[in-house]
N, C-alpha and C positions, 0 to 999 in steps of 0.2 A: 419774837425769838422762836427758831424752833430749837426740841430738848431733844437727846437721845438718852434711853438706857441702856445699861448692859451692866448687870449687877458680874460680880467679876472677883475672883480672886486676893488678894492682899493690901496691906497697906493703908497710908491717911490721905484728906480730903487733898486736893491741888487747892490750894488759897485761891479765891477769888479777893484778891488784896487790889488796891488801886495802883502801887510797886509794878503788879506783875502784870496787870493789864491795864486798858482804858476800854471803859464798857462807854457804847457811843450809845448816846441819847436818843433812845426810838429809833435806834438801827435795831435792823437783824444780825443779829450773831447767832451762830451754828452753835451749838452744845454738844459734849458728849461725856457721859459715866454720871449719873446725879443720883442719887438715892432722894434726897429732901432738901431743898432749895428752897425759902421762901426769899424773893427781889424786891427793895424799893427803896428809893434812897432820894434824898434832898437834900443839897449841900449847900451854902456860900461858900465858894472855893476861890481861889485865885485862877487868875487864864493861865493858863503853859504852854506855851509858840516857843518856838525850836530853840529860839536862842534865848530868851529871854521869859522870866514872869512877870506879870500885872498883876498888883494886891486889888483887890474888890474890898477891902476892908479899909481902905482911906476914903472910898468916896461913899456917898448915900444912895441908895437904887433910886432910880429915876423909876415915874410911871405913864403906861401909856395913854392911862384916864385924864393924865392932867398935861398931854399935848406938850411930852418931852421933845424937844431938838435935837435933831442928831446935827452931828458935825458935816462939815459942807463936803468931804470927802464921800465919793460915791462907794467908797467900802469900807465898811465898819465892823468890830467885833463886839458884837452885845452880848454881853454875860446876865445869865439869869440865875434865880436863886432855886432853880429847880430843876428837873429835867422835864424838858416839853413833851407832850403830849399829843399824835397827828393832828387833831384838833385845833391846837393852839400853832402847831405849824401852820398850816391853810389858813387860819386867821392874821396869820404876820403874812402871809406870801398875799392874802387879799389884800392888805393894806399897803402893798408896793416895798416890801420887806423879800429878797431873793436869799434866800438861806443855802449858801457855799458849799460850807465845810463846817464840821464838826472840831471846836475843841475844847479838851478839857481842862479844867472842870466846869462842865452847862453854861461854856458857851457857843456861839456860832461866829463864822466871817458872812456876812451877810454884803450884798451887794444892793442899795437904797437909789433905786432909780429919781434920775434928777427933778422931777413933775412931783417925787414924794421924800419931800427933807426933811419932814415932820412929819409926824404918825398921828391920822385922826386916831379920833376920841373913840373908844369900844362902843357897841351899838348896846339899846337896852339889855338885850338877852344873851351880852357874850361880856365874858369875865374879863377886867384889862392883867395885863400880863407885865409885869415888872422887868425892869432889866436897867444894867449899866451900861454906855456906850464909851467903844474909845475908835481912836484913825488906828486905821492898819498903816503904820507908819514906816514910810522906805527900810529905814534901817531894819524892822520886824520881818523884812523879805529877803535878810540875804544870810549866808551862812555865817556863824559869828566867827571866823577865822579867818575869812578870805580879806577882809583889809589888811592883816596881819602879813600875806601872802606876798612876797617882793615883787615887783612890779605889778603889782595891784594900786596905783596911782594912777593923775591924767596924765601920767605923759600916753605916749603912742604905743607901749607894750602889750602885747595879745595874750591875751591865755583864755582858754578854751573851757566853756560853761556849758550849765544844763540850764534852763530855764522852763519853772513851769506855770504856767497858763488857766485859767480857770476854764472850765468846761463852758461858756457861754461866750466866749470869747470870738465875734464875729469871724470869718474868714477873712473879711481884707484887714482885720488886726491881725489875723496870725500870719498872713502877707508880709507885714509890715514889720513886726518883730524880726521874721525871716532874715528878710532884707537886711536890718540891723544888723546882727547875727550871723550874719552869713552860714543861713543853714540852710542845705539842700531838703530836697522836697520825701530822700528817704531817711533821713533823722527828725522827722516831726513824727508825735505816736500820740494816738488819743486811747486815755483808760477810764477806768469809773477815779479815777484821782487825780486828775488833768491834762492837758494837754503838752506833751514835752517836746521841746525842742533844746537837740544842742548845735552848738555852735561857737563864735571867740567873740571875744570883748576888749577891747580898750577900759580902764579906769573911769574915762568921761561916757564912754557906751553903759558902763556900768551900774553910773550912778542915773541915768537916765530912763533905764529899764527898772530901777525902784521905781522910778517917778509913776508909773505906769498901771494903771488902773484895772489892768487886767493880767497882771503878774501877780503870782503867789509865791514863789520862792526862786530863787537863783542858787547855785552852787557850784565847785569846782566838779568837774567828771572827774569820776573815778578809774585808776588803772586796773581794770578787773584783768588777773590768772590763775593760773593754775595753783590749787592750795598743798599741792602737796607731796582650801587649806585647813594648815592651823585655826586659825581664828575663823572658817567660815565655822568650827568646829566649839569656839569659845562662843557665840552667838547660838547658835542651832543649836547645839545638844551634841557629845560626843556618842558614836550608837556602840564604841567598841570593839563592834561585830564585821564590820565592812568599812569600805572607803567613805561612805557617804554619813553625813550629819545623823543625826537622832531625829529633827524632825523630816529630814525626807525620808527615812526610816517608818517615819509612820504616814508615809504619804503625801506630804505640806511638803513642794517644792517649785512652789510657786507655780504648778502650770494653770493655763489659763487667765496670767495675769498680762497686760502688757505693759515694761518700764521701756523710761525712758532716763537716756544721760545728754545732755549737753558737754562736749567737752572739747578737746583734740582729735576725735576725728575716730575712727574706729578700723585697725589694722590697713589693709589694701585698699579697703574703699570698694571691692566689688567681689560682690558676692559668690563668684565661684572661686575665689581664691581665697575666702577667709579660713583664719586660724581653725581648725576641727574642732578645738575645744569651743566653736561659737559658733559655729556653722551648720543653718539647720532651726536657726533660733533668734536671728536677726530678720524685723519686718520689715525696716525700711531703713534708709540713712538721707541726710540731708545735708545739706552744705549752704552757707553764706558769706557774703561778701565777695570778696575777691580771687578766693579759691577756685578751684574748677573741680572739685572732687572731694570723697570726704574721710579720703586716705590721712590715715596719723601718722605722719614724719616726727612725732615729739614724743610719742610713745604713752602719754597721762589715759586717751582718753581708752587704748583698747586694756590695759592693767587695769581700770577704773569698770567697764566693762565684764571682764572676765572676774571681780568680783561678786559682780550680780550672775552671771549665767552662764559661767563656764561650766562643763563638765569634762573633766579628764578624760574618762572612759569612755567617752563620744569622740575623743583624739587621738591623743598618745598613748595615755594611761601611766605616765611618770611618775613614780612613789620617793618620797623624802626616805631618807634615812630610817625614819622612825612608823614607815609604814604612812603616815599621811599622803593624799592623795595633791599632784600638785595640777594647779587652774580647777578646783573645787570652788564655784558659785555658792554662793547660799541657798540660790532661786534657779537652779540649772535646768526646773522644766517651763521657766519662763520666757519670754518675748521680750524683745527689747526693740527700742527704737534710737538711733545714732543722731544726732545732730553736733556737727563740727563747727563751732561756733569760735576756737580760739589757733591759731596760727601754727605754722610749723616750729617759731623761735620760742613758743610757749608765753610771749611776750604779747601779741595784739589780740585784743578780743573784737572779730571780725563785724558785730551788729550790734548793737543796744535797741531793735527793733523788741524788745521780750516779747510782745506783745502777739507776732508773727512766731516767734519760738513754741511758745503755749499753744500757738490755734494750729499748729502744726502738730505737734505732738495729741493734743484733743483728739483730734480726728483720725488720729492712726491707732485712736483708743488705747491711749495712757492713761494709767492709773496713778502712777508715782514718776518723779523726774527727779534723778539726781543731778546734782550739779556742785561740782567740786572744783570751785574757782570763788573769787572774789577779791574784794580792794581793802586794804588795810582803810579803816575810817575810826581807830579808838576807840571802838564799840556804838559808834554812833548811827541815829536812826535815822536815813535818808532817803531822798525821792524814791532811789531804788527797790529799798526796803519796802517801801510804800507800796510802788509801783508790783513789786510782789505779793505782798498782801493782797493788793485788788485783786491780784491772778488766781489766786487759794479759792475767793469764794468765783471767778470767773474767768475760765482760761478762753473760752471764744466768747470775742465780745460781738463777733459781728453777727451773729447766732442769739435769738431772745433767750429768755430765763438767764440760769444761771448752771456753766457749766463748771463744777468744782473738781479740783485737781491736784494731788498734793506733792510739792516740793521740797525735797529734801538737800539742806546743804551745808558742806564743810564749815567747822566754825572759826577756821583759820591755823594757825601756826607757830605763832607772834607770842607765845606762853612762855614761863610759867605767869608774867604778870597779870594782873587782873586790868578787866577791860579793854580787851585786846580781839575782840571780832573782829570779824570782817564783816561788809556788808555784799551782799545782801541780805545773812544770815542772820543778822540783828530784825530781821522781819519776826513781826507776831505771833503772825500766822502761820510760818511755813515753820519744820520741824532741823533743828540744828543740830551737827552733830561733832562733838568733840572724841577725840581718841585716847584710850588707854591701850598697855602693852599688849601684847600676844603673848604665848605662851613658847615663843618663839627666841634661841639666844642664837646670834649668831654674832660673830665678835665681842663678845662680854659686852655689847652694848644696850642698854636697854631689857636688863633680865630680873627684873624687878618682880616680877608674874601677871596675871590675869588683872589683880585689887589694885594694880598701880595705876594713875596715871601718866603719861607720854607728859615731858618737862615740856615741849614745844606746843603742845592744845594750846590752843588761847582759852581764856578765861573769861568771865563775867566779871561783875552785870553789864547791860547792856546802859550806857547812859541816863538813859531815863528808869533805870532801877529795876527790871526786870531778871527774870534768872533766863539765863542762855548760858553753856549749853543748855540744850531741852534734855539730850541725854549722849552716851558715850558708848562708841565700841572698838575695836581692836585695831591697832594706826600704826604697829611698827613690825617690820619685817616682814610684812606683808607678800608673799606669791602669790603670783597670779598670770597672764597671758601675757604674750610681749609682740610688740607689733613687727611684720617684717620690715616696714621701712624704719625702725628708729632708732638710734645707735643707743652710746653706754651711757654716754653722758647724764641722762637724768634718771636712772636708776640707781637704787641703792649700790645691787651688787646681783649681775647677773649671774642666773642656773643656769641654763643653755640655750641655743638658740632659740625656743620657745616660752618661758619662761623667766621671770625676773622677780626680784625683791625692789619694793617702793615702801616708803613709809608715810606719813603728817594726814590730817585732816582729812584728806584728798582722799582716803584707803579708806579710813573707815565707813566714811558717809554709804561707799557705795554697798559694805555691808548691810550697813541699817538699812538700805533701799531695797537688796534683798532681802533681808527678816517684814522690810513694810509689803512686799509680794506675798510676800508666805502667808502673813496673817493677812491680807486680802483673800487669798483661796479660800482661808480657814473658815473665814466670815461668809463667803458665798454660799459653799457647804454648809453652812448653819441657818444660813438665812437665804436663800434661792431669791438668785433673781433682785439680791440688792448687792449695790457695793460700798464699802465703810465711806463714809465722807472723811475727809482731810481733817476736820478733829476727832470725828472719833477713831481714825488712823493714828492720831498722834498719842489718844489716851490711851491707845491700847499697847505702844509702843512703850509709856509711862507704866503704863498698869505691869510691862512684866520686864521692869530695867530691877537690875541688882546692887543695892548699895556697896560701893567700894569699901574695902579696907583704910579704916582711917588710920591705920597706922604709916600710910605715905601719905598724912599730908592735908587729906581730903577732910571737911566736917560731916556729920550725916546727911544725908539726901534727902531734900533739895537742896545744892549749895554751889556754887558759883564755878565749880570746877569740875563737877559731872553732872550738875544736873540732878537727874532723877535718879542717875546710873548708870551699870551699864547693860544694855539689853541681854537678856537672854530667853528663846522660843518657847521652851518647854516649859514656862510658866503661863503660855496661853493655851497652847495646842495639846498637850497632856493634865491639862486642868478637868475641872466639873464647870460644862456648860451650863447655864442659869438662861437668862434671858434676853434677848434681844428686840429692842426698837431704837429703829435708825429713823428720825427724821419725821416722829409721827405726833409729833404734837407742836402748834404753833402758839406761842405767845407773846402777847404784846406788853408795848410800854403799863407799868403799872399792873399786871397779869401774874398769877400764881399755878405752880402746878407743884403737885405734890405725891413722891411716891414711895411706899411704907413696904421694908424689908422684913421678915422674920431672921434675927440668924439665930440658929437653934444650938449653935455650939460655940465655946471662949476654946477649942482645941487649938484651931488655925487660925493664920490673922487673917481678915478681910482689908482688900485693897477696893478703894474709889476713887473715882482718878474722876477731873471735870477738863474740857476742852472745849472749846470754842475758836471759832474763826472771827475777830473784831473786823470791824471796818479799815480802810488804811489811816494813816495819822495824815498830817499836815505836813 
C-alpha cells in the first residue's frame, strides 16, 4: 500500500468499515489523510459475487497438505481463512493455481489448469495453505435480474449485452465469443478488470455463454445520459468586494490545472468561434462515434462547461440583479479539455470505448474529468463502475506504470428515495457528487437556501452498503454558458442569448470539478512539482465539505444524502498549512506505518479524512 499525509484542518476519522469499502487482499490501494493506522485482519467470512453469498461456515476448510480435490470445473473460487500474502500467492500460481480476481471476503476466482485438478502436497519448507473450494457456477455469472427481463427466454428475442471476459482469455476465444455476440471489433476493450465485449443475445445464446469457461460476468447495457455565479460563489467563498469568488480573491483559480468533461459536445465545436466566456481556455476537443464534430446541438455539455471555466469578464461581463456575475467558473484560470461523447437528442451515448476516453484525456494532461451522465441501475455496482475504478488508479493502460486520474461524476436525479445512483458513480474509486440548493430563488421553486438538499439528488447507499454521495454542492438554478447551436428545450429557463438556467446532478458535479482544480493549484503551490493523486483529491474535497442543516431532512455527516457535505474552499486554501506527503511510503500486506500528531490546542476541531483507491470489484 502506499500512505499519504496531510495532517489538515477539521473533523473525525472516514471509517475504514468493510460497508464502506472492500480492502483487496495484497492489492495496492492509494491512501490519503492518516494520522495512526495500524492494518491486519483475518477473517472467515462468507464469499460475495454480485448476485449472490456463499456461507464458508457450513463446510469444513479443506487442506492443501492433505491433497484436496478441486472440482472438475476449470474455474473455481477458493476462499481462505486469511488474507494471502505475495508469498503464498507464487506458491498457489506454482502449483497450477492462476489467481483471477479478487473477492470478498479472502477469496479468489482462480483458474485450475486441466494437467492440475488436485493440488500437490506443500514442499518441506513451505507452509500448506488452507482454503475451501466451490464451481464458479453459470448462474454466479450473470446479473440476478436479467431472467427476470421479458424476453430473456429461448425463444429467438435479442437484447443486447456486455459480456466480460477474463484477462487470459486466448484470442481465438475472444474470436469466437465475438462471433456469438455479434460484436464488432470496436466494442471489445481490455482493462486491468477484463476483457469487455458488447453485443445481443438470444435466451439460448445466453445460457451458453454461462457455460463458458472464460466468461466472468454477463449483464444488460446500460442507457447512459445526460444527468441533468451564485453557487460558484456558495463553493469558493463569497469575496463581497468584486465579481469574483473568495478563493480566486486570493489567487486559487484553478490556473495551471487541465480539466477535463465528457459530455455533449462543447458550444460550435471550433475554436474561433467559441462562447468569450471560454475562449482562450479550451485545449482541445474531441469527438466519437458517428459525429463529425464536437459541436453541442443539446446544449448539457457547454453549461456543464462554463461551470468549471467560465469567466464573464473575459466576455460579456453580464451582472444578475443582485450584482452576481453571470458564466462565473469556479476554476476560470483553468484549461479544459471537451470530449463529445453523447448525441444531439441527449439520448445515444456515442462509445463505451472508456478506455480511449481516459487515454485521451491523460495525454492532453487532465487532471480531473467531469462527467455528468449515467444509467439509472438502483444503486448497483457494475462492470462499468468497475471498469472506472480500474481507470482511477490507470487512465493509459497502453503506457507502463500506472497513470492515475480522477473522475468526477453526477450521482443522478432519481431522489428523494434512497438508493437511487446511477452508475457509473456507484464506482469506489471515483468521487460522486449529489446536489443541494443554491442560494438562488427563481420561481419560488426550490428556495429552501444553501443547508438544503435538491428533493431530486439521488440518494444512497450504494448496494453493497457503501455511503455515495461522497459529497454535495449547489444543483438548482444554476447559470452558466449557453451554447449557440442549442435551443430552449433543455434548459430550465433561459437569460439571453448567452446564458441559461439548468439544474440536477449534472450542475453540480461540474462545480466540484472546479473546487477539485483549485485545490490541485493549491496543492502544487504547497508542494512543487507534485500533483494530489485521486484519493487524496477526494480526501481533501471531504476534509473541507460542510455538514448540512439537519433541519431539511438530512442526519449528520456522513449520511446517505450528502455524504460528507457540501463542499466549501475556504476551509482549505485560507486554512494553516501543516504538512504534506503524497505517495512517500509503500506498504505491504501485513506492514505498519505509523504517524504521531502533536495537537497543542482543544480551541478548534481537527479534521482527518482517509482515502484510498481499492482495486475494481468483480
Amino acid at each position: 500500500m502506499k500512505w499519504y499525509f496531510l495532517k489538515s484542518f477539521l473533523y473525525n476519522i472516514l471509517h475504514f468499515l468493510k460497508k464502506q469499502c472492500q480492502l483487496v487482499n495484497g492489492a495496492k490501494c492509494w491512501y490519503g489523510f492518516i494520522v495512526l493506522l495500524c492494518l491486519s485482519f483475518t477473517t472467515k467470512a462468507d464469499v460475495f459475487l454480485r448476485n449472490t453469498t456463499i456461507s464458508t461456515q457450513v463446510a469444513q476448510l479443506a487442506s492443501e497438505g492433505n491433497q484436496a480435490p478441486l472440482l472438475e470445473s476449470q474455474v473455481q473460487i477458493l476462499a481462505f481463512d486469511h488474507s494471502l500474502s505475495d508469498a503464498e500467492k507464487a506458491q498457489l500460481q506454482k502449483r497450477g493455481i492462476q489467481l483471477l480476481h479478487y473477492i470478498p471476503d479472502n477469496a479468489w476466482l482462480c483458474r485450475i489448469h486441466p494437467a492440475d485438478n488436485t493440488v500437490e502436497a506443500a514442499s518441506e519448507n513451505e507452509d500448506s495453505i488452507s482454503f475451501l473450494s466451490f464451481s464458479y457456477q453459470p448462474e454466479y455469472k450473470i446479473f440476478k435480474n436479467m431472467t427476470d427481463i421479458p424476453g430473456w427466454d429461448r425463444s429467438g428475442t435479442v437484447k443486447k449485452i456486455r459480456v466480460i471476459l477474463t484477462q487470459d482469455t486466448p484470442d481465438e476465444h475472444i474470436e469466437k465469443i465475438s462471433s456469438l455476440i455479434h460484436t464488432k471489433i470496436n466494442q471489445i476493450h481490455h482493462s486491468e478488470n477484463g476483457i469487455f465485449c458488447t453485443g445481443s443475445a438470444t435466451g439460448a445464446v445466453l445460457e451458453k455463454l454461462t457455460q463458458d469457461p472464460y466468461v466472468l460476468w454477463i449483464e444488460p447495457i446500460a442507457q447512459f445520459k445526460p444527468t441533468g455565479e451564485v453557487a460558484a460563489k456558495i463553493v469558493g467563498g463569497d469575496n463581497y468586494e468584486n465579481h469574483y469568488t473568495y478563493s480566486q480573491f486570493l489567487g486559487y483559480d484553478g490556473s495551471g490545472v487541465i480539466t477535463g468533461v465528457a459530455d455533449t459536445g462543447l458550444d460550435t465545436g471550433d475554436f474561433s468561434t467559441l462562447h468569450p466566456d471560454l475562449a482562450g481556455h479550451v485545449k482541445a476537443m474531441y469527438y466519437y462515434g458517428n459525429v463529425d464534430s464536437a459541436m453541442d446541438e443539446y446544449g448539457h455539455g457547454t453549461h456543464v462547461s462554463g461551470s468549471i471555466i467560465a469567466n464573464g469578464l473575459r466576455g460579456f461581463g453580464t451582472l444578475n440583479e443582485d450584482g452576481y456575475l453571470y458564466g462565473l467558473g469556479v476554476a476560470p484560470g483553468a484549461q479544459l479539455v471537451a470530449q463529445r461523447v453523447i448525441d444531439s437528442t441527449g439520448t445515444v451515448f456515442l462509445t463505451e470505448d472508456f478506455q480511449r476516453l481516459a487515454r485521451d484525456a491523460y495525454r492532453e494532461g487532465v487532471s480531473v474529468v467531469n462527467n455528468s451522465w449515467g444509467a439509472e441501475e438502483s444503486s448497483r455496482y457494475d462492470s462499468y463502475a468497475a471498469e472506472y475504478d480500474a481507470l482511477v488508479r490507470d487512465s493509459d493502460n497502453l503506457t507502463s506504470g500506472d497513470q492515475e486520474m480522477a473522475f468526477i461524476f453526477a450521482a443522478g436525479n432519481s431522489g428523494p428515495a434512497s438508493q437511487t445512483l446511477i452508475t457509473p458513480g456507484v464506482a469506489k474509486n471515483v468521487i460522486t457528487v449529489g446536489a443541494s440548493e443554491s442560494d438562488r430563488q427563481v420561481m419560488y421553486i426550490y428556495e429552501d437556501g444553501i443547508d438544503a438538499m435538491a428533493d431530486f439528488s439521488s440518494r444512497g447507499p450504494t448496494e453493497d452498503g457503501r455511503y455515495k454521495p461522497d459529497i454535495v454542492g449547489p444543483g438548482t438554478w444554476i447559470s452558466s454558458t449557453k451554447s449557440a447551436y442549442a435551443g430552449e428545450g433543455n434548459e430550465w429557463l433561459g437569460i439571453d442569448d448567452n446564458y441559461t438556467y439548468m439544474g440536477g446532478t449534472s450542475m453540480a458535479s461540474p462545480i466540484i470539478t472546479g473546487a477539485a482544480a483549485v485545490i490541485i493549484q493549491y496543492f502544487q503551490e504547497k508542494c512543487p512539482q507534485q500533483t494530489p493523486s485521486p484519493a487524496l483529491l477526494k480526501a481533501l474535497l471531504i476534509s473541507c465539505a460542510q455538514d448540512m442543516d439537519n433541519y431539511y431532512g438530512t442526519d449528520y455527516a456522513p449520511n446517505f444524502d450528502e455524504g460528507w457535505g457540501r463542499v466549501w474552499l475556504p476551509e482549505i486554501i485560507d486554512g494553516d498549512y501543516r504538512i504534506c506527503e503524497n505517495q512517500s511510503v509503500l506498504l505491504r500486506q501485513g506492514e505498519e506505518w505509523e504517524r504521531q500528531v502533536l495537537v497543542k490546542s482543544n480551541e478548534s476541531p481537527l479534521k482527518i479524512t482517509m482515502a484510498y483507491t481499492d482495486v475494481p470489484g468483480l
